[in-house]
C-alpha positions in Angstrom: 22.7 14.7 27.8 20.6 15.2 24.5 19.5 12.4 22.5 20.4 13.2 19.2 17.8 11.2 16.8 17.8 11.3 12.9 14.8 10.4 10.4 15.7 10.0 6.7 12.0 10.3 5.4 9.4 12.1 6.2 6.0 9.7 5.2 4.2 7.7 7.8 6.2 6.0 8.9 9.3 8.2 9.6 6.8 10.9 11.0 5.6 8.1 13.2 9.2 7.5 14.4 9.7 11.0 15.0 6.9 12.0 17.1 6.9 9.1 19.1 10.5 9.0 20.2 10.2 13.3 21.0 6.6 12.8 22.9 8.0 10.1 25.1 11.7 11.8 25.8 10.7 15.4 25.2 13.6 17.8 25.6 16.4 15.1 26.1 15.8 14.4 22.5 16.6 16.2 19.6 14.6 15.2 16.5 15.3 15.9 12.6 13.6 14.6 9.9 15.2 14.8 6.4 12.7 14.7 3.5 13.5 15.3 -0.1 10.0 16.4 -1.0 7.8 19.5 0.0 5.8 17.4 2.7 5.4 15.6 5.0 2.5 13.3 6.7 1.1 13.1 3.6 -1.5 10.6 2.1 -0.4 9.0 -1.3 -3.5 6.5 -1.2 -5.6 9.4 -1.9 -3.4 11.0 -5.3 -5.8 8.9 -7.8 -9.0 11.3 -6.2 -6.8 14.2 -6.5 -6.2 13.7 -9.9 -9.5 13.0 -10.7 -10.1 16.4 -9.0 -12.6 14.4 -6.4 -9.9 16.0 -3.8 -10.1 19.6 -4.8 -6.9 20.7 -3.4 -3.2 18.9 -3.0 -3.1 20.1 1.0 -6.0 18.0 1.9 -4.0 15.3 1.2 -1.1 16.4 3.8 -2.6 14.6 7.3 -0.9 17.3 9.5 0.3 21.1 8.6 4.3 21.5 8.8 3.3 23.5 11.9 1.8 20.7 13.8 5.2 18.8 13.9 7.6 22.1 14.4 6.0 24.3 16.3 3.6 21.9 18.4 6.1 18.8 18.7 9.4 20.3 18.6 11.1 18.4 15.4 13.2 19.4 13.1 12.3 19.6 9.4 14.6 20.1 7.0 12.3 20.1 3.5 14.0 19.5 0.1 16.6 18.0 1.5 18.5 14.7 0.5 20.7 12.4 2.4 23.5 11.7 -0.1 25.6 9.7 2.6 25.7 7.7 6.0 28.9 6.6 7.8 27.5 4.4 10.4 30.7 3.9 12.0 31.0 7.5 12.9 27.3 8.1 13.6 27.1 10.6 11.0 25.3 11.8 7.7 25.9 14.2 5.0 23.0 15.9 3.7 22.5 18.2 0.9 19.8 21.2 0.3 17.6 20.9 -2.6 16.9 24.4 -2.5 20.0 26.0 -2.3 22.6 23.2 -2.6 23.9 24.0 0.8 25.5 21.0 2.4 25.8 19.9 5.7 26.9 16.9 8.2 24.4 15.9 11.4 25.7 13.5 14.5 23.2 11.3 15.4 22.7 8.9 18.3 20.2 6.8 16.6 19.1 6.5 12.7 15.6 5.9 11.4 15.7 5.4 8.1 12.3 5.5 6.3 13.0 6.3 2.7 10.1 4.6 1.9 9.6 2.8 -1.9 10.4 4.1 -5.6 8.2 3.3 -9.0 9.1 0.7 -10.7 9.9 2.2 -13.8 12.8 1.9 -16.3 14.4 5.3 -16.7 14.5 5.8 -20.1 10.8 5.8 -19.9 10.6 8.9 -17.5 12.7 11.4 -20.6 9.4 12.2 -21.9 7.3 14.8 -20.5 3.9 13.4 -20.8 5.3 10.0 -19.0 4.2 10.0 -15.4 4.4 8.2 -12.2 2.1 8.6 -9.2 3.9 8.2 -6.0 4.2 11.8 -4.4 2.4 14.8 -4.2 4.1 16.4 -6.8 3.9 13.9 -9.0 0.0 13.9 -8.6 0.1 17.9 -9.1 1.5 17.6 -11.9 -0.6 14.8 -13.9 -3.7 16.4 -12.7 -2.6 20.1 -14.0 -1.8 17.5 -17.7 -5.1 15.6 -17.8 -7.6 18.0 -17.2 -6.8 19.6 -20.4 -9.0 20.0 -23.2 -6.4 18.6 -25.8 -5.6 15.3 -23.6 -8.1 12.5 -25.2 -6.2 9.4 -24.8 -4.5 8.4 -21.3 -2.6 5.0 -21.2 -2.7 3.5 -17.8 0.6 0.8 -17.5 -0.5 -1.8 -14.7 -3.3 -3.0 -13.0 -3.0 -3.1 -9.2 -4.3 -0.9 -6.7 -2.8 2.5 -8.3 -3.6 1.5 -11.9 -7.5 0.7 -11.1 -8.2 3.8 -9.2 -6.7 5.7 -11.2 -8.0 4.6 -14.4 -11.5 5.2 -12.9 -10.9 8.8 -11.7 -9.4 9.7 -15.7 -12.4 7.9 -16.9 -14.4 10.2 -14.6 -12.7 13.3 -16.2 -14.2 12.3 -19.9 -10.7 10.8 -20.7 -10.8 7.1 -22.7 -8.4 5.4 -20.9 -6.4 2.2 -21.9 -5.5 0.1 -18.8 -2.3 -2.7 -19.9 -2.1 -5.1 -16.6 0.7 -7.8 -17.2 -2.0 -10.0 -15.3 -4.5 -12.1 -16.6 -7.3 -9.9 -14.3 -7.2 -6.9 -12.4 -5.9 -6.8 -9.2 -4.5 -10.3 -9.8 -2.1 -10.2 -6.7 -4.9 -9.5 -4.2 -7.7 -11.4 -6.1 -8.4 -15.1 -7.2 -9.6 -15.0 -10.7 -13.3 -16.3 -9.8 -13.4 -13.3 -7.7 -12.3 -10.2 -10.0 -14.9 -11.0 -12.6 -17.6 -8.0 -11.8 -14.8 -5.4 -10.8 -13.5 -6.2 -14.9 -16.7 -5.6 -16.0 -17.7 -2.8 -14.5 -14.5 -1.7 -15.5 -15.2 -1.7 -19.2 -18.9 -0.7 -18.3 -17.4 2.9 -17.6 -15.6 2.6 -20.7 -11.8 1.5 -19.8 -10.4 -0.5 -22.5 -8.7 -3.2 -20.8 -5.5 -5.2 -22.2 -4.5 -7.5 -20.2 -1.8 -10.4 -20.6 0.5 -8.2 -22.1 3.4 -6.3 -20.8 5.0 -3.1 -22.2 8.2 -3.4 -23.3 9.3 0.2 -24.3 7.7 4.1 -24.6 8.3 5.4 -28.2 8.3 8.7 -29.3 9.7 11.8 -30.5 11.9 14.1 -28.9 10.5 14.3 -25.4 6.9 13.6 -25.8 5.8 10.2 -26.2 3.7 8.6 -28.5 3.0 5.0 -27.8 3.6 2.1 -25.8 5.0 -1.5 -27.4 3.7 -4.6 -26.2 5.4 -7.7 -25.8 3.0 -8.9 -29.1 4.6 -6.4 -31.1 1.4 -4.3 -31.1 1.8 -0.2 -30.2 -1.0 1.5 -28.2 -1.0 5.6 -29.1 -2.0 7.9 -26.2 -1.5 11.4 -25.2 -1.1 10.6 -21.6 1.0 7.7 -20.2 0.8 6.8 -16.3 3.0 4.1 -15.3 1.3 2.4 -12.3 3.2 -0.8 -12.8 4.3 -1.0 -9.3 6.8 0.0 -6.7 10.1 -1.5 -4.8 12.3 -0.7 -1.3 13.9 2.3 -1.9 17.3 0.3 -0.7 19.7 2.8 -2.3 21.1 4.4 1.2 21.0 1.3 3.2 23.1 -0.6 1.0 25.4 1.9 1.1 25.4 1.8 4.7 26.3 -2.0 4.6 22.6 -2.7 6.1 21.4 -6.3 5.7 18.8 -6.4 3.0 16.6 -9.3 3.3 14.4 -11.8 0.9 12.5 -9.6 0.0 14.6 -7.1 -1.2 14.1 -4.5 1.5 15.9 -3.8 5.0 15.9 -7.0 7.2 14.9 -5.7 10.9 13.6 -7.7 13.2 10.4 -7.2 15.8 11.9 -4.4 17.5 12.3 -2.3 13.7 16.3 -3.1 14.5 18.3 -3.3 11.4 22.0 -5.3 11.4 24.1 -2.2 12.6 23.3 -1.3 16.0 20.9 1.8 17.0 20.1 2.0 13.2 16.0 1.2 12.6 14.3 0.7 9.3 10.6 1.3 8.8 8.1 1.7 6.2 7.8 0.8 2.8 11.7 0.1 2.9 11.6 -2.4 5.6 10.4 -6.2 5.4 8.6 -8.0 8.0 7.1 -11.2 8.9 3.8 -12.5 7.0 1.9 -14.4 10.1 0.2 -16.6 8.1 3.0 -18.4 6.3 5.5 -17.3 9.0 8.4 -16.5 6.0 9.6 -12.8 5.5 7.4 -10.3 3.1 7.3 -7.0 2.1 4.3 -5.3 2.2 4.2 -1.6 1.8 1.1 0.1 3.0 0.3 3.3 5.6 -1.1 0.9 8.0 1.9 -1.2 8.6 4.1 2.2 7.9 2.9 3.9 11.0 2.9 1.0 13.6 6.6 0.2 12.5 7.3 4.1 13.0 5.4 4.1 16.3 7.2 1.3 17.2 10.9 1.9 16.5 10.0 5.3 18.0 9.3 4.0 21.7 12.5 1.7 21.7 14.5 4.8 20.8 12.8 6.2 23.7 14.0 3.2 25.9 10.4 1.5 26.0 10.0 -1.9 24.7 7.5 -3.1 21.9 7.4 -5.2 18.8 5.7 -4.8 15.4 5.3 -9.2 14.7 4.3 -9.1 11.6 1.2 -8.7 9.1 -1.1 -10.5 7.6 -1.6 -8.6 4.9 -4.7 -6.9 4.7 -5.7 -4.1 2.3 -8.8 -2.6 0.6 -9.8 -0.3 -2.1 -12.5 1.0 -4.0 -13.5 1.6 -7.6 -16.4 1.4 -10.3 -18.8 1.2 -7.2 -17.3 -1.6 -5.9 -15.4 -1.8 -2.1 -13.0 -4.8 -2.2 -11.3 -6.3 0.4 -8.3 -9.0 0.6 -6.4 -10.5 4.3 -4.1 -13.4 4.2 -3.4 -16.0 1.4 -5.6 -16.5 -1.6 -6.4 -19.9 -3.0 -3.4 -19.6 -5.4 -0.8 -18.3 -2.9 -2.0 -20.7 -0.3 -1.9 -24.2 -2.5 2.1 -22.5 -3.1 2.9 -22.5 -0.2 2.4 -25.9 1.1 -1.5 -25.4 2.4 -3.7 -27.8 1.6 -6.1 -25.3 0.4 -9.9 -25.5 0.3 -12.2 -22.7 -0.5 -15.9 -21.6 0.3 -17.4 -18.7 -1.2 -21.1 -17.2 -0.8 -22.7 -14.5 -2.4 -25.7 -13.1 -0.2 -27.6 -10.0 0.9 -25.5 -7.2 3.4 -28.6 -6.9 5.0 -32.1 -8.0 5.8 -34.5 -7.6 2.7 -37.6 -6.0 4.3 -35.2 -2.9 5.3 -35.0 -1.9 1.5 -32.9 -2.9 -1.7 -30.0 -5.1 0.2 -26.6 -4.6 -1.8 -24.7 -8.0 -2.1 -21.7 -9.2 -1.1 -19.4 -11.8 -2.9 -17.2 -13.7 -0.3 -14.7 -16.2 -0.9 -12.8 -17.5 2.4 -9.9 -19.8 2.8 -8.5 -22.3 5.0 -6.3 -25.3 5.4 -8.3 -28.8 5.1 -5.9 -30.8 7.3 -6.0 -28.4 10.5 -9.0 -26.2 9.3 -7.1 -23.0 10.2 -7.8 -19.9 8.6 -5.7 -18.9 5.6 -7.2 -15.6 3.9 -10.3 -14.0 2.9 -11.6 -11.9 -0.1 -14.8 -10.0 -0.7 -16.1 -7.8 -3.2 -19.7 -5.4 -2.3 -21.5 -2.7 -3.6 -21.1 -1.6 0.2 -18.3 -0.8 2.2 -19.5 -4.2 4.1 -16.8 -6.2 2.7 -14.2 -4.2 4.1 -15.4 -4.6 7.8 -16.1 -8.7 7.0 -12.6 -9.0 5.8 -11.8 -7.3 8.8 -12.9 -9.7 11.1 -11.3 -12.3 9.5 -7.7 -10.8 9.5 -8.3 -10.4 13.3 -9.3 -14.3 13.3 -6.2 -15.0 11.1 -4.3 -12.8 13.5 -4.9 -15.2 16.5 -4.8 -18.4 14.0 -8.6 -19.5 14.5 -10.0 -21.8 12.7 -13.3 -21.9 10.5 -15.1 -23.4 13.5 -13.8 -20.3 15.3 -15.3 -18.0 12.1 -19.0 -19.9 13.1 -18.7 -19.2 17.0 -17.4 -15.7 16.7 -20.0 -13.3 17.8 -20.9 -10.7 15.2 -22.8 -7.8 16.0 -26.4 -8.0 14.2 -28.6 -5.4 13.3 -30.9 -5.4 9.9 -29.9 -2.7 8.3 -26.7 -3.9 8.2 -26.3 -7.5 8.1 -28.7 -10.4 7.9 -29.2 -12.4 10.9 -27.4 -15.2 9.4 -24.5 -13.2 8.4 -22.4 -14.2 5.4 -19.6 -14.7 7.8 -21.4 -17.4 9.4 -23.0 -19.3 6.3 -19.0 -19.4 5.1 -18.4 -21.4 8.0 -21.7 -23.6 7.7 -20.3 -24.3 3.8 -16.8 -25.1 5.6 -18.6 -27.9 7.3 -20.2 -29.4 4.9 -16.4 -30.0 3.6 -15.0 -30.4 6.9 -17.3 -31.5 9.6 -18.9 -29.9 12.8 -16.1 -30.3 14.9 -12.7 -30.1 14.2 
């Protein structure tokens, strides 16, 4: 008997679903993915490049050709399509063509529903025509195609996150003056301390961004359907020709409510470690599915391709009758702007001293590598743990080399197993002097750690 397996999504995650439930049951399993877009295995981390035209063309941003998953794999694809309904008692969905308008129903034996996240953006804001958002392919086609003309001067960037930063760099690449408004007191405020976004803000307005920040926009005016300015929450307007709201994102719930799925916390599908949702044989993962943060061992959301495809990966095998758990994160991410890599895991100091921790910090600024093999960059690293038990709570770092990323790394992987700072002195990092001193920053965090905690724990 076929095993008749439906995808509502076709990102990362749902992709990651898909293959791995056909690889592992091959012809017993039929496999369709429903996406509303044109693709599929696509990378939306890299739109800010594109639009800054450092990607030269939209399909380098697509991870595998249509081919690879039709032809190669043997899955379904139905493009441009939307699911407008799901009647989980019947194992059924109604679907709906984009393209022609054709409609349709599809049995299914299990449901993977990866719709993914939506902008957070009031509506009324998204009437004018030179209002954008930045969270698919098209929508990055379509604000490049705007901002590289001649007669676009003034681009207004709405938030300050990951999306917001890099892309305010790549318009300030293009010649544009761009206006960043973060509701934040600093950049990156929700992956950052403040004593730790100081040079990314400065090198920021070094390439000539004009930052407000503390402020939040309240509404898009303008005239018929081109917008003119923004209004602050001061009462002050901000004209631009451009507007990009990048003021974040949220589960994109709207199908699993209807389904009657439990939604969690957090605001997106609960599942538990198997990607199981409340309705049997029905799996959520992705950027509309919560999970576990294994630091503070509560529920969080945290959408990002990493944690996408494992959950895919994951929900695919168990569909396939194999057995494996996705336990949680503990939240690691990284981006790069202004000539900067920075790099987050775990709890800041802030988050930390929330939730119950009793907090303590270390942070050292040092070399990336030895100084007789040429101008070393430097790395600022701030590290944080728990006093009573000295267990590691979270990690930031900011470089002029991509070394912060891989330091942060090792830490998440330390967080990971719960180690402890006198875990962070005994680990053994690789040495060489081109890329690391001997004593590694790493390791002089943990030396600072006992000067506030003592030797031995």
């Amino acid at each position: 008997m076929t095993v008749r397996i439906a995808v509502v999504g076709g990102g990362a995650a749902g992709m990651a679903a898909a293959s791995r439930a056909k690889r592992l049951l091959g012809d017993k399993a039929e496999v369709t993915v429903f996406e509303k877009g044109s693709w599929i295995s696509f990378a939306l981390c890299g739109t800010p490049y594109y639009i800054g035209c450092r990607v030269p063309t939209l399909d380098m941003l697509v991870h595998y050709p249509l081919e690879e998953f039709t032809r190669r794999r043997g899955i379904n694809v139905k493009l441009k399509t939307i699911v407008t309904e799901v009647d989980p008692g019947a194992r059924q969905l109604r679907y709906r063509s984009l393209a022609t308008g054709e409609e349709g129903v599809y049995e299914y034996d299990y449901l993977v529903l990866a719709t993914g996240a939506r902008p957070r953006v009031p509506g009324e804001w998204l009437r004018y025509r030179n209002v954008y958002t930045l969270h698919s392919l098209g929508d990055a086609d379509r604000l490049r195609a705007t901002v590289v003309r001649n007669d676009v001067k003034r681009v207004v960037v709405i938030g300050g996150g990951y999306t917001g930063v890099e892309a305010a760099e790549n318009l300030a690449r293009l010649g544009r003056r761009v206006i960043l408004i973060h509701s934040g007191e600093w950049l990156l405020n929700k992956m950052l301390d403040h004593d730790m976004a100081g040079e990314l803000m400065e090198r920021a307005q070094n390439a000539g961004i004009e930052l407000v920040l503390g402020h939040r926009v309240t509404d898009i005016e303008g005239a018929g359907d081109i917008a003119a300015s923004v209004l602050l929450d001061n009462g002050e307007r901000i004209d631009g020709d451009v507007f990009l709201a990048a003021s974040g994102i949220e589960p994109n719930t709207t199908l699993a409510e209807q389904m009657g799925l439990k939604i969690g916390e957090t605001g997106a599908v609960w599942t538990n470690e198997r990607m199981e949702t409340s309705i049997k044989d029905v799996y959520a993962v992705g950027d509309v599915a919560e999970t576990r943060d294994l630091v503070t061992g509560g529920r969080v959301w945290w959408p990002f391709a990493t944690a996408a495809n494992k959950m895919g990966f994951v929900a695919g095998t168990n569909i396939a009758g194999g057995d494996a758990v996705f336990p949680g994160v503990v939240r690691t991410s990284a981006m790069g702007a202004f000539g900067l890599y920075v790099a987050a895991t775990g709890l800041n100091e802030e988050e930390a001293r929330r939730h119950g921790f009793d907090a303590v910090a270390v942070k050292v600024k040092a070399p990336t590598k030895a100084r007789y093999m040429g101008e070393p960059g430097e790395i600022l690293l701030k590290v944080v743990a728990d006093a009573e038990t000295g267990k590691l709570l979270g990690a930031q770092a900011v470089s002029s080399d991509p070394s912060s990323f891989w330091r942060v790394n090792v830490i998440a992987s330390l967080i990971w197993r719960g180690a402890t700072v006198w875990d962070l002195f005994s680990v053994d990092v690789g040495y060489w002097p081109g890329l690391n001193p001997v004593w590694d920053p790493l390791t002089i965090a943990a030396r600072l750690f006992f000067r506030k905690l003592g030797t031995k724990p």
